[in-house]
MILUMSE-231184 format. One line per field, with one value per residue (C-alpha): y, z, x; residue number from 0; residue in three letters. Coordinates in steps of 0.1 Angstrom, whole numbers, plus 5000, padded with zeros to 4 digits. Each point is the difference from the previous one (the first is absolute). Example, Ala and Ser with C-alpha at 12.3 -4.5 7.8 and 13.67 -1.06 7.14 Angstrom:
north <- (4955  5034)
up <- (5078  4993)
east <- (5123  5014)
nr <- (0  1)
rest <- (ala  ser)
REM end
This chain:
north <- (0742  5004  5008  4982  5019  4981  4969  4965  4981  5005  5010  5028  5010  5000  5018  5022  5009  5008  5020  5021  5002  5008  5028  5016  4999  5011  5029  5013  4996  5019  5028  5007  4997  5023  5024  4997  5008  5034  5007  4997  5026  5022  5003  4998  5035  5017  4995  5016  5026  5010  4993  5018  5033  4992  4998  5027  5027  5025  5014  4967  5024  5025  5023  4992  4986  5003  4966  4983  5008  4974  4976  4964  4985  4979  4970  4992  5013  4968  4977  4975  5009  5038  5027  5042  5016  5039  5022  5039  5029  5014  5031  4984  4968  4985  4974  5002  5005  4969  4977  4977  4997  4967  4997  4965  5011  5036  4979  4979  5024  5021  4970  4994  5036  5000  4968  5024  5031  5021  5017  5014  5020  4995  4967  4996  4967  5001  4980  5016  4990  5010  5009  5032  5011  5026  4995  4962  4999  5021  4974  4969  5009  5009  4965  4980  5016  4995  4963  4996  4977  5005  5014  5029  5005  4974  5004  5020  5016  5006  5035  5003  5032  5013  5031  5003  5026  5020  5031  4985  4988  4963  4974  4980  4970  4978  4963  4986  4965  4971  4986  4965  4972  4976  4982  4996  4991  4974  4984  4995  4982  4980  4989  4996  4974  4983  4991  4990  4977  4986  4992  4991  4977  4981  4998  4986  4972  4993  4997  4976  4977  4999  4993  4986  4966  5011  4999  4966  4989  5011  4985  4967  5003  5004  4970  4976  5013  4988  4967  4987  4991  5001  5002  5033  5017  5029  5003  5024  5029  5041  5012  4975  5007  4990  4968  4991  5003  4984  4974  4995  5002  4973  4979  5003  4990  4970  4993  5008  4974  4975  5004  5002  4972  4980  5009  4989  4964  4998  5007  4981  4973  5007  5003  4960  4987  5010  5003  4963  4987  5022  4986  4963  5011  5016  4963  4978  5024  4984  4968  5020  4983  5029  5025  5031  4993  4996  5033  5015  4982  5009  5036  5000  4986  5023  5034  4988  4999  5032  5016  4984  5014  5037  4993  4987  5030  5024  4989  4998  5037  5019  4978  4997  4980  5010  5033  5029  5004  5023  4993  5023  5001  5008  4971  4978  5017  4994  4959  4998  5015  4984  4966  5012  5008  4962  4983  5027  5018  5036  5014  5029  5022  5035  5027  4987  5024  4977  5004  4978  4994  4970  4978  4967  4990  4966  5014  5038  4974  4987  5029  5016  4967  4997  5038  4988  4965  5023  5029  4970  4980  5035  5020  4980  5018  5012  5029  5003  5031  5008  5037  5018  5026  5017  4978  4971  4976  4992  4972  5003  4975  5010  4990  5006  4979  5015  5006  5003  5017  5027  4985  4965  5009  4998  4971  4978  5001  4978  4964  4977  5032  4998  5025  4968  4976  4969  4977  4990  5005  5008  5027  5011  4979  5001  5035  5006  5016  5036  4988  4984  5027  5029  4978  5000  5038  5009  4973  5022  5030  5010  5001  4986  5019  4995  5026  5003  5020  5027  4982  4968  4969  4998  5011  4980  5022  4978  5028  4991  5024  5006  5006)
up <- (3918  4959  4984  4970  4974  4972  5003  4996  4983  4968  5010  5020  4976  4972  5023  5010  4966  4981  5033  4994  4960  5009  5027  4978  4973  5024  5011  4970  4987  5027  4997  4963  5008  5032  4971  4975  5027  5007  4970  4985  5036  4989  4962  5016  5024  4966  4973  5033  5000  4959  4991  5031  4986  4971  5011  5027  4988  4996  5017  5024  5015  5023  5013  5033  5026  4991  4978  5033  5020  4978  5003  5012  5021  4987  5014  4985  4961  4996  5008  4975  4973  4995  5010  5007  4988  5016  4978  5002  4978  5015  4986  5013  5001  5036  4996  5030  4996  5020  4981  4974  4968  4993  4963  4995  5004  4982  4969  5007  5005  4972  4972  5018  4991  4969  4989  5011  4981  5022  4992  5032  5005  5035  5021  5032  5028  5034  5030  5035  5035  5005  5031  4982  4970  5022  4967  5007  5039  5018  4980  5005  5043  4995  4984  5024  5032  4985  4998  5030  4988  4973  5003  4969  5013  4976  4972  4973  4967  4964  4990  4956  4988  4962  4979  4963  4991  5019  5021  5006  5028  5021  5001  5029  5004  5033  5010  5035  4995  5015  5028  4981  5000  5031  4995  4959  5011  5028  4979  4973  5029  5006  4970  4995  5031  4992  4966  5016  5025  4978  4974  5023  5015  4970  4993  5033  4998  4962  5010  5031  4980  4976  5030  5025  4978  4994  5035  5012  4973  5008  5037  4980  4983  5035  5016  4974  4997  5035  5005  4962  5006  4969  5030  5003  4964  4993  4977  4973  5006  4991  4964  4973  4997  5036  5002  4971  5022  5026  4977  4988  5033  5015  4966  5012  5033  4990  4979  5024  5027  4980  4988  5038  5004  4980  5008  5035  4987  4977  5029  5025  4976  4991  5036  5011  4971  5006  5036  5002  4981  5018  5031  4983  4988  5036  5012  4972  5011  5030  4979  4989  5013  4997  5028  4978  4971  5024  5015  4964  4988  5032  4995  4961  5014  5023  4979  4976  5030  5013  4962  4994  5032  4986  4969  5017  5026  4973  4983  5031  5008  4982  5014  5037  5018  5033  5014  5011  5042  5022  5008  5021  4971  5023  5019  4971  4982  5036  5005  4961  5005  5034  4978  4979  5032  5018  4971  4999  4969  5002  5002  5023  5011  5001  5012  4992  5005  5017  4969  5002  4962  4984  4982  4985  5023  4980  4971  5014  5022  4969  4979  5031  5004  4962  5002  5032  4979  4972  5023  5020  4963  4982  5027  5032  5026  5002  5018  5007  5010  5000  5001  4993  4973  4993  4991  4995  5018  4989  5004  4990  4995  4994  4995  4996  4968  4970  4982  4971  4968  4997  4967  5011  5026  4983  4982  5036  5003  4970  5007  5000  4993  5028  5007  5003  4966  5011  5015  5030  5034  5017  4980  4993  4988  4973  5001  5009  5039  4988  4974  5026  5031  4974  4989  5035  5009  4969  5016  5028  4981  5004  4982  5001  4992  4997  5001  5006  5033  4998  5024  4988  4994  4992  5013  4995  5010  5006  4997  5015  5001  5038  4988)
east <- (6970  4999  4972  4993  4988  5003  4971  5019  4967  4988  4970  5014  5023  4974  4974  5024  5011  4966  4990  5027  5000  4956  5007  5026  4973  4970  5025  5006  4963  4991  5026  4989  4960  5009  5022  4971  4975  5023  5001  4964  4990  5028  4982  4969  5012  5018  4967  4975  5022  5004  4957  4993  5026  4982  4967  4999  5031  4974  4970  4998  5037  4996  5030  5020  4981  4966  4999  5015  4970  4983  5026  4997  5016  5031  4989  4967  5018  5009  4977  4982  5024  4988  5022  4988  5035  4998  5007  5015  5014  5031  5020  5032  5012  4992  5032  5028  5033  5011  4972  5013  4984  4985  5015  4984  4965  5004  5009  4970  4972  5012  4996  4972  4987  5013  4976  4975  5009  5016  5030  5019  5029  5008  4995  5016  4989  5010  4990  4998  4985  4964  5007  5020  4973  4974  4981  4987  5009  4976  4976  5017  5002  4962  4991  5024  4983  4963  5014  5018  5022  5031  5036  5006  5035  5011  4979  5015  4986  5011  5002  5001  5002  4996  4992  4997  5025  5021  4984  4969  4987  5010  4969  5009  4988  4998  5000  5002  5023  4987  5019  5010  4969  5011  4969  5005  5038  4985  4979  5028  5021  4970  4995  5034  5006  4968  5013  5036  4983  4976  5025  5029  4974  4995  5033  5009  4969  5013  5036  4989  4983  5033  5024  4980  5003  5037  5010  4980  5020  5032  4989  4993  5035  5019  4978  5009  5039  5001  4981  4996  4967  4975  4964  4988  4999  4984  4969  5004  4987  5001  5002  5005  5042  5002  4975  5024  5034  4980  4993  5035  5016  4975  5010  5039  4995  4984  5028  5026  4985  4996  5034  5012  4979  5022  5028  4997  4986  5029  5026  4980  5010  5031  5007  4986  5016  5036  4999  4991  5028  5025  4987  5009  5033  5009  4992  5013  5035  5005  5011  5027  5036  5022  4989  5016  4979  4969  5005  5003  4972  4980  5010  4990  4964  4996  5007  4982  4968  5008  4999  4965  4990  5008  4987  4966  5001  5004  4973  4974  5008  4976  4975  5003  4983  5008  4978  5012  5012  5008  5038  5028  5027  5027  4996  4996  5032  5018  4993  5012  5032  5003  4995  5031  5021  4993  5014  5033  4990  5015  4965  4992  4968  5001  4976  4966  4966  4969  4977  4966  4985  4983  5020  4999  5032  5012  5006  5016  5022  5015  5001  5022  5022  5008  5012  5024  5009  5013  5018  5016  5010  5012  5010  5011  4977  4967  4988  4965  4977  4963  4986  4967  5008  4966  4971  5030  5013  5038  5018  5039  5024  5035  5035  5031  5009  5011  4968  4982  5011  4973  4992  4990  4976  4969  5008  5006  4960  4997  4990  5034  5026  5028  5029  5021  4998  4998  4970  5016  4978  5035  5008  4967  4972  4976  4993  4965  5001  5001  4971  4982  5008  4986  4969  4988  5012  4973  4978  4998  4995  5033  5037  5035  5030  5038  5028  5035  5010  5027  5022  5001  4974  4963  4969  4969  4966  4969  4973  4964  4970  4991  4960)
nr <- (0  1  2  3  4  5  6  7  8  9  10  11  12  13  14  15  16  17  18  19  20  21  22  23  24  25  26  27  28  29  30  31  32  33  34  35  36  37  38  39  40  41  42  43  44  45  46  47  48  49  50  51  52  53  54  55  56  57  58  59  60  61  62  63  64  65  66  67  68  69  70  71  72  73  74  75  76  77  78  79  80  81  82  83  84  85  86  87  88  89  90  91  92  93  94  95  96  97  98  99  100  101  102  103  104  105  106  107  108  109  110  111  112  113  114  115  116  117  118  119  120  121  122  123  124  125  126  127  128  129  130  131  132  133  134  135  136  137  138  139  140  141  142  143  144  145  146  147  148  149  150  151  152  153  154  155  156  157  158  159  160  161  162  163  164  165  166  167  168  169  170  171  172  173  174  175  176  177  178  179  180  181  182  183  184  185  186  187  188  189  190  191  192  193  194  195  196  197  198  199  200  201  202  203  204  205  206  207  208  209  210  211  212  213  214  215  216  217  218  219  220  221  222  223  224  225  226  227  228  229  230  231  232  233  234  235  236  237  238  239  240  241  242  243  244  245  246  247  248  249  250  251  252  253  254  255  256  257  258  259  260  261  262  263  264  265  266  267  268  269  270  271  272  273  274  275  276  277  278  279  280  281  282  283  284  285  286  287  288  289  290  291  292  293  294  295  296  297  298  299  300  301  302  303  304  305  306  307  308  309  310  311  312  313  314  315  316  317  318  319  320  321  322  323  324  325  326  327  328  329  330  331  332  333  334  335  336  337  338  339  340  341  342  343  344  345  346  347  348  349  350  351  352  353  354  355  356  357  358  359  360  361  362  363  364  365  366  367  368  369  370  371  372  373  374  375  376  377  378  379  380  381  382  383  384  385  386  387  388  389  390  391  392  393  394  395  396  397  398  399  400  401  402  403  404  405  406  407  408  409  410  411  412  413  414  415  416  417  418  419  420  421  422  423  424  425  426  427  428  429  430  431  432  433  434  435  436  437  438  439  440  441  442  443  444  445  446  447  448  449  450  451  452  453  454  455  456  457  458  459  460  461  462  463  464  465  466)
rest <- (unk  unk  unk  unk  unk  unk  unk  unk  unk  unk  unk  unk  unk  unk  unk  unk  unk  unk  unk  unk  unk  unk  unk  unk  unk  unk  unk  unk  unk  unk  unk  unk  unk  unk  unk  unk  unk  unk  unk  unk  unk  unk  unk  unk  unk  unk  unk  unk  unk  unk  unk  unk  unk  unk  unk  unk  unk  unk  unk  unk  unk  unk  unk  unk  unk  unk  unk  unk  unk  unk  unk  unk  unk  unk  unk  unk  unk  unk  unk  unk  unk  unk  unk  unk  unk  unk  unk  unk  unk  unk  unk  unk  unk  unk  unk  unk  unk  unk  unk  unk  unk  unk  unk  unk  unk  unk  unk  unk  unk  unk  unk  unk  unk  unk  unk  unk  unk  unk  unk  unk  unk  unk  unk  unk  unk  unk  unk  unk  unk  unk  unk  unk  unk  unk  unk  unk  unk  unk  unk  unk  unk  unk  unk  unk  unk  unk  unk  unk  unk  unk  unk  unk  unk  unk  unk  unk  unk  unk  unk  unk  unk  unk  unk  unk  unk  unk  unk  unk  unk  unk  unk  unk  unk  unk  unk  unk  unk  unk  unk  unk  unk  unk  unk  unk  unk  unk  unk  unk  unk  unk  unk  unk  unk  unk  unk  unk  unk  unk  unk  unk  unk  unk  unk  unk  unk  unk  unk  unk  unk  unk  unk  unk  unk  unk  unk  unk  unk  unk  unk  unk  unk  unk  unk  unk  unk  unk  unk  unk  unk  unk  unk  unk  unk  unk  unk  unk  unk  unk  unk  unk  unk  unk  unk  unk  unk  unk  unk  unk  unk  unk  unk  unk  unk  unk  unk  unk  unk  unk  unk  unk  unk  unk  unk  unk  unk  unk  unk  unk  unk  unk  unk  unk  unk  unk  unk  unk  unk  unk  unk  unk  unk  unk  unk  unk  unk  unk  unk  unk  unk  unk  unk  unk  unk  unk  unk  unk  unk  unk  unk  unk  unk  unk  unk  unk  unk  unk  unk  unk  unk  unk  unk  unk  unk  unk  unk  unk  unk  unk  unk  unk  unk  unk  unk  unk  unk  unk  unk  unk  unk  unk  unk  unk  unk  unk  unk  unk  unk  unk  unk  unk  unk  unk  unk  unk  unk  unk  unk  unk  unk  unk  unk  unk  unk  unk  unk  unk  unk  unk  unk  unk  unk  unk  unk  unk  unk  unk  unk  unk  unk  unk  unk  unk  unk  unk  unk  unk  unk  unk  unk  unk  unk  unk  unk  unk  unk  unk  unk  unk  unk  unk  unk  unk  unk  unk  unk  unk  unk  unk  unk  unk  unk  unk  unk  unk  unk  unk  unk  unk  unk  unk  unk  unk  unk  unk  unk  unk  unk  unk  unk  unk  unk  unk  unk  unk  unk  unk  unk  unk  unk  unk  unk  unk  unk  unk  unk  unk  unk  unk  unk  unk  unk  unk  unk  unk  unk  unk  unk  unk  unk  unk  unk  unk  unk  unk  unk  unk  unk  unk  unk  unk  unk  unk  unk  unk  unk  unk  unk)
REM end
């Protein structure tokens, strides 16, 4: 099974579009607030740590381990905003050989001192586990058991050490680091999907009331390609450039029935008044003495019957009025060619599939019997098949005539153009089967098509949706 992707409607494809184009957006909002959020903590950690050197770098220090008696715990330093950086004078620097120097925040802290004043010699940053500095740890274990609650294993601390000139002693300052701010994070990922839903939401209720007229009118479009009827039109409705098209469209369908409308009268008419005088002239024949001029005169009559005929059927097509029914094509494509084979034409049935489908069976009956007429005319036999390919039925009609230069094909579907020049019904007629057999292939939703097969003849593919 494929999954689709890709929507097919507009209003998938637009939804899908601007929902994409917003969550990249929302994304990278939320990336740089998230970064900005970092970084305003990180300059918040730094500027505790120079005004408290500042402020308490020299009889708020004690030696070693005395200060840290007095420390407090890591944990409630940073809460509200207002950080207790511990302080301590050291005669060596307490930095690790295997700790990394945190270059980025050595630069920082020292233009941060130097706005203040202070002119140092030596800066070095580091950033180690709590778990490793006995200086905040005993404190930190003290603070999590009087909680009962916390994990320190984690947590880590910021080390900045500094002296003024060489030989003098380190002032040390430390600064537990906050474990990250899941619930400053989770509310920006709130935020940020409320926003995307809201906002996708009014897109999608915007975009419906753009396309929700566009498809009852591409509905409307399909209805009226199929029966012509004018009844049933939509009111304009939606946004002012679509009640317009709806407009316009209900405007040309007006036009286009009435224009239908009389057509039909005019052929209607056209039809009484010329089939009555034939009729006459096939009676006044019979007067005729000579029996060879009769039958020519008959014949002349009667082609030019058969020819109105075409011309009348072609122009009924598009506007059947026959309903659909549910036929068995193969046993309808069997009793024509049976027809063919009890008058001796060299007509024969091949493998057929039993396919049930609604049809409107008069008019698919002559559709397949013109395509037989002209592989019997061009090509001296007719082969006849019918298979399910896919959602299609097929119904093929071949021979083994000489063909159709490649050129001409298209051309043959033109009212009154015949492979064979003249008008004669013997030798082809007045070249309007292939018109008339591809009128009612589209009538049925479906397609005609000719092409030359490798081994010799035609092959004449009457293509019919099965749905």
């Amino acid at each position: 099974m494929t999954v689709r992707l890709w929507p097919r409607s507009l209003l998938g494809q637009m939804l899908l579009s601007v929902a994409g184009a917003l969550l990249i957006a929302q994304g990278i909002s939320a990336v740089l607030l998230w970064r900005a959020e970092e970084q305003r903590r990180e300059t918040s950690i730094l500027n505790a740590i120079a005004f408290r050197v500042i402020g308490g770098s020299g009889a708020n220090t004690a030696h070693g381990h005395d200060h840290a008696r007095r420390a407090e715990p890591p944990e409630r330093a940073h809460r509200g905003g207002s950080r207790r950086i511990r302080l301590e004078r050291s005669p060596t620097l307490p930095i690790r050989a295997n700790e990394v120097r945190q270059t980025g925040r050595e630069k920082a802290l020292a233009a941060i001192l130097a706005d203040q004043g202070e002119q140092l010699s030596d800066l070095v940053v580091v950033e180690r586990p709590l778990a490793e500095d006995p200086f905040l740890l005993e404190r930190a274990r003290r603070w999590q058991n009087a909680r009962e609650g916390g994990d320190i294993r984690n947590r880590k601390l910021l080390l900045a050490a500094m002296r003024e000139a060489p030989g003098k002693d380190w002032i040390v300052a430390r600064v537990s680091l906050p474990e990250g701010s899941p619930r400053g994070l989770q509310s920006l990922l709130v935020q940020t999907v409320l926003l995307y839903i809201i906002l996708v939401g009014l897109l999608a209720f915007l975009l419906r009331r753009i396309t929700r007229p566009l498809a009852l009118l591409t509905g409307r479009v399909e209805h009226f390609a199929r029966t012509r009827e004018a009844a049933g039109q939509l009111q304009p409705h939606g946004p002012e450039d679509v009640r317009r098209l709806i407009a316009a469209h209900n405007a040309m369908e007006d036009r286009i029935a009435a224009l239908l409308a009389e057509k039909d009268v005019m052929l209607g008419a056209i039809g009484h008044d010329l089939k009555t005088p034939l009729a006459g002239l096939r009676i006044r024949i019979e007067s005729v003495e000579s029996e060879t001029e009769r039958a020519k005169m008959a014949a002349t009559v009667e082609d030019i019957t058969r020819t109105l005929d075409d011309i009348l059927s072609l122009a009924r097509v598009g506007r059947p009025s026959d309903p659909l029914q549910k036929t068995e094509l193969s046993a309808l494509i069997a009793a024509i060619v049976e027809g063919y084979e009890d008058l001796g034409e060299n007509a024969e049935l091949g493998e057929t599939d039993r396919i049930v489908m609604p049809i409107r069976e008069t008019w698919l009956r002559r559709a397949v019997r013109n395509l037989i007429d002209n592989a019997l005319r061009y090509g001296g036999n007719a082969w006849v098949s019918l298979h399910r390919e896919g959602n299609e039925a097929v119904i093929r009609i071949t021979d083994n005539g000489a063909g159709i230069p490649a050129a001409q094909i298209d051309g043959l579907f033109e009212p009154f153009a015949r492979g064979e020049p003249s008008r004669n019904r013997a030798t082809g007629g007045a070249g309007l089967g292939l018109t008339l057999a591809r009128a009612i292939a589209e009538q049925h939703g479906g397609r005609l098509t000719l092409a030359n097969r490798p081994e010799g003849g035609l092959a004449a593919e009457l293509r019919l949706p099965l749905g």
